[in-house]
Every structure is written in C-alpha cells, then in structure tokens.
C-alpha positions in Angstrom: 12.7 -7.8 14.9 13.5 -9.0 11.9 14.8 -7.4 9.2 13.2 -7.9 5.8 14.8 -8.2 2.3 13.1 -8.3 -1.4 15.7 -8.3 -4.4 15.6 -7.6 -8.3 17.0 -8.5 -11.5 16.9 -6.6 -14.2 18.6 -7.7 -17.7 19.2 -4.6 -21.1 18.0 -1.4 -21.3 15.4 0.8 -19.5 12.7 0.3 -22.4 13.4 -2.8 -24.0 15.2 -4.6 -20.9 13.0 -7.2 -18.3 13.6 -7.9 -14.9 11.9 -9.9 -11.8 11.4 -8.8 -8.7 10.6 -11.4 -5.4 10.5 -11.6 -1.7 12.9 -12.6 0.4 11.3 -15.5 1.4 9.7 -16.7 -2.1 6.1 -15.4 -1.1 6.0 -13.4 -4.1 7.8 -12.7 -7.5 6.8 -10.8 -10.3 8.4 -10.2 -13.9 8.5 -6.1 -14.7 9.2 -3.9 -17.5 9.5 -0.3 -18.9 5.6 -1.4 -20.1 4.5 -2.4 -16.8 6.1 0.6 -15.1 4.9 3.4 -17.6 2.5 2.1 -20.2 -0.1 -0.7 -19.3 2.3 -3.8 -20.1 1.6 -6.9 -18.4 3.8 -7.3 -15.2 4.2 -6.1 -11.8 6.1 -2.4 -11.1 7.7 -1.1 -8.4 4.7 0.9 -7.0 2.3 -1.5 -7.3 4.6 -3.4 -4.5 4.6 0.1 -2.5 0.8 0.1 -3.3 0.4 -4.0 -1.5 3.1 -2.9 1.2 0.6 0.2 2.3 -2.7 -1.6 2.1 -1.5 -4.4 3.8 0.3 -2.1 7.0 -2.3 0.0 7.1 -5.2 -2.7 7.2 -3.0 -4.8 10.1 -2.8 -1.5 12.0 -6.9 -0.4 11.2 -7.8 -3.8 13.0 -5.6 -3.7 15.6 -6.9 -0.2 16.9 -10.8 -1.2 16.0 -9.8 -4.8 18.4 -8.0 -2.0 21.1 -11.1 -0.3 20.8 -12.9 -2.9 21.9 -14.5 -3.7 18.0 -12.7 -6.8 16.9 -13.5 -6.2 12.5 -14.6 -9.1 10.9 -12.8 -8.0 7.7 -10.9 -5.0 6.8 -10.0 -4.7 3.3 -8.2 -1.9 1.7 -6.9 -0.8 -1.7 -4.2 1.4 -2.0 -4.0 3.6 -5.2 -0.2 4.8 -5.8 0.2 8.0 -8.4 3.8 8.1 -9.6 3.7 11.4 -11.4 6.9 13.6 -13.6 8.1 16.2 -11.3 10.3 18.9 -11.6 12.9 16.7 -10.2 11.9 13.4 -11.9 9.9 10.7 -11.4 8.0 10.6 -8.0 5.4 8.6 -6.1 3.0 12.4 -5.5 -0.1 10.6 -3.9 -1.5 7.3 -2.4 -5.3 6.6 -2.0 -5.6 4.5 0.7 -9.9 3.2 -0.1 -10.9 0.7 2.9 -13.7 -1.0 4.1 -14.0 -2.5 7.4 -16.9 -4.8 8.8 -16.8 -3.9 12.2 -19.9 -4.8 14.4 -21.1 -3.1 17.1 -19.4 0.6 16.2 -20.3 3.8 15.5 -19.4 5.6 12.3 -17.5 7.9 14.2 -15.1 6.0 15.7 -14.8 4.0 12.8 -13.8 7.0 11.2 -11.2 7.8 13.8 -9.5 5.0 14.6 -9.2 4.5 10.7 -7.4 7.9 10.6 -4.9 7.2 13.5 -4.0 3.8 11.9 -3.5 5.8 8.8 -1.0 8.3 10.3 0.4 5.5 12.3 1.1 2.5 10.0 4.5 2.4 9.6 4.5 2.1 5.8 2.3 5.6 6.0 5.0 7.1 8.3 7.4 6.2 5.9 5.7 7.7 2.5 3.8 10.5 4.3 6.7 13.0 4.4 7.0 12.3 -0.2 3.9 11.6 -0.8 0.0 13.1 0.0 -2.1 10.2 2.1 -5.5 10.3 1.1 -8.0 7.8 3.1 -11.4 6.8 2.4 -13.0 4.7 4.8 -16.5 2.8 4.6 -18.3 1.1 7.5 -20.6 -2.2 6.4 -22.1 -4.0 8.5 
C-alpha cells in the first residue's frame, strides 16, 4: 500500500500567524488560522480535514458492505461533524457525528441500518479516532 503524506506551513504566532495546509499530491490545499481553528475565520482547520478524512472512509466502506450485501447504493453521502472541545488536559477532538444518507434500492431499513453500523466501527479512519473520540452515526435510507 501506499503510504500517504499531507504537509503544513505555518508563518508567526499562534493568533496572529497563517499557515497552508495541502495534500501530498496537490488535490487539496487550504490557508488556516487561529480564526479558522477557534473563531469563525475564513479558512480551513485541522479538524475540518479530520472531519472530510472520516466522511469520506466511512462512506467508501458504507458502499462497499451495502454492494457485499448484495445492495450496490446509488449514492452514499455523509457529513461528518468534528467537536474539538477544552479538556482537562487541553484541546481535544471529544465527538464526531458521522449524519449519512444512502440511496440504496432494493433494501430493507434494517439492514441498511446494520451494515451502516459495521462500516462505522470498521472504517479505518473510525478505528483510528474511536478510542479519543465518541462516534455518533445517523443513518437515513431514501429511496
């Protein structure tokens, strides 16, 4: 396998100073600041990234299971909401919503439901944050 890389710059101080963050292959860069991190500054932020890392794992992994299954999805599409909340020891990432919907035909909603937990607990981005940070999932079968 491959092995991934993402780098950053960052120029000054923690609340005045800018940086730019990108992908190792160019596919995406983003400009980040003290405002973007913990006010509502324009820019991207670190957990934002975490946040498109997660939703994009977990809804790779949700169609692979549903196609396994036997219910190829026409469309998964998943948001992932990432809490980064003070702590006793500092900063953390405390919670990520995981909210996806999946057009799947021909299922039931309650296989949906499972296979959409297993890919959940199996995503590899999940099994990375799940032992820092609550997993919440919210799943929602159109047709």
């Amino acid at each position: 396998m491959p092995i991934r890389t993402a780098s950053a710059r960052w120029q000054g101080n923690l609340t005045e100073g800018s940086g730019t963050i990108r992908t190792g292959k160019g596919g995406m860069q983003g400009n980040y600041s003290f405002k973007s991190r913990f006010e509502e500054g324009e820019g991207t932020n670190p957990e934002e990234l975490i946040g498109a890392a997660h939703a994009g794992c977990f809804s790779m992994a949700f169609s692979k299971a549903l196609a396994d299954a036997g219910s190829a999805p026409t469309s998964v599409d998943t948001t992932a909401k990432v809490h980064l909340d003070k702590t006793d020891a500092g900063f953390s990432v405390t919670r990520i919503e995981l909210e996806t919907v999946g057009e799947v035909p021909g299922i039931d909603e309650g296989e949906f439901q499972k296979l959409a937990e297993a890919a959940k607990a199996n995503c590899p981005i999940s099994r990375l944050l799940s032992p820092g940070a609550e997993i919440t999932l919210t799943a929602r079968l159109v047709s």
